[in-house]
C-alpha angles and dihedrals in degrees: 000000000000118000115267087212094052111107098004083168086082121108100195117048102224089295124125126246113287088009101131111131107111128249098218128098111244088248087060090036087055096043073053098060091039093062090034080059099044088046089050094044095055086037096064086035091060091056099044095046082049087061099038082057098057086039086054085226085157098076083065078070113040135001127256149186121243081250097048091046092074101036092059090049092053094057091041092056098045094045094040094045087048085048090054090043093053083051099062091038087053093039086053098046094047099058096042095049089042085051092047097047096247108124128115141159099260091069100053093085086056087048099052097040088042096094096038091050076054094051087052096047097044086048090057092041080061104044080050099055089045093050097052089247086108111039116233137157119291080262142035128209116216085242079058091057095040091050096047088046090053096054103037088059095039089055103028096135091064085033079061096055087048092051091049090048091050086044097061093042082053100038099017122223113312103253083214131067142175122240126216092277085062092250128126125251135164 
């Protein structure tokens, strides 16, 4: 199977011209909407709950501290802006895989917790960063954590591999494995 991101320079899909009726049957058509809205939906959300965090609307709701304060806002910034990475991503991946012909409905779990797996890992990126593991400037601007959220969920997938990498020079390599009959062996 040939990639759906290869050639993403191609207007026209491997369709031929004024070829635009669409393949899919109108149950598929309609699972599609159904993820476009829910894209759109945390999309707009994103960039609504980035500017209720430098607005501190949040203080209306509970009651912090100065210091928590800002340390709420830190987080929020980093796990909203990863949300809003694993969006795009999303948004991106779901048009190019609808125009090649490549969605399907097993994919559609991956497509709805991708953003919410983004929202985690920028979270952690930022807990790292906050923690030394991952080096940064003495300080760090709220654009800054918003950037680095943004790209952490946008790219989780590759935020994951470096997790796993700082985790073994934490934890080291587990001395025991499983082989392919589930048991352990060493």
């Amino acid at each position: 199977m040939p990639d759906p991101n290869a050639s993403t320079g191609d207007p026209t899909d491997g369709k031929d011209q004024y070829q635009w009726q669409s393949p899919y049957s109108e149950q598929a058509k309609e699972k599609i909407r159904g993820e476009s809205l829910y894209l759109i939906f945390l999309f707009f959300s994103s960039f609504f709950l980035i500017f209720a965090t430098w607005r501190n609307y949040a203080s209306f709701f509970i009651s912090l501290t100065p210091t928590e304060v800002l340390a709420f806002q830190k987080y929020a910034y980093y796990s909203i802006a990863g949300m809003l990475g694993g969006v795009v991503f999303g948004i991106k991946y779901l048009y190019r895989v609808v125009a090649r012909g490549y969605w399907h409905e097993d994919r559609r779990l991956w497509r709805f917790l991708s953003p919410l797996n983004a929202m985690a890992i920028a979270f952690m990126i930022g807990t790292m960063i906050d923690a030394s593991l991952i080096s940064k400037p003495e300080t760090i601007s709220a654009a800054a954590m918003v950037s680095v959220g943004f790209l952490s969920g946008y790219f989780a997938d590759e935020a994951i591999g470096k997790m796993y990498e700082i985790a073994v020079v934490i934890f080291g390599r587990s001395t025991t494995t499983k082989g392919g009959d589930g048991k352990e062996t060493k």
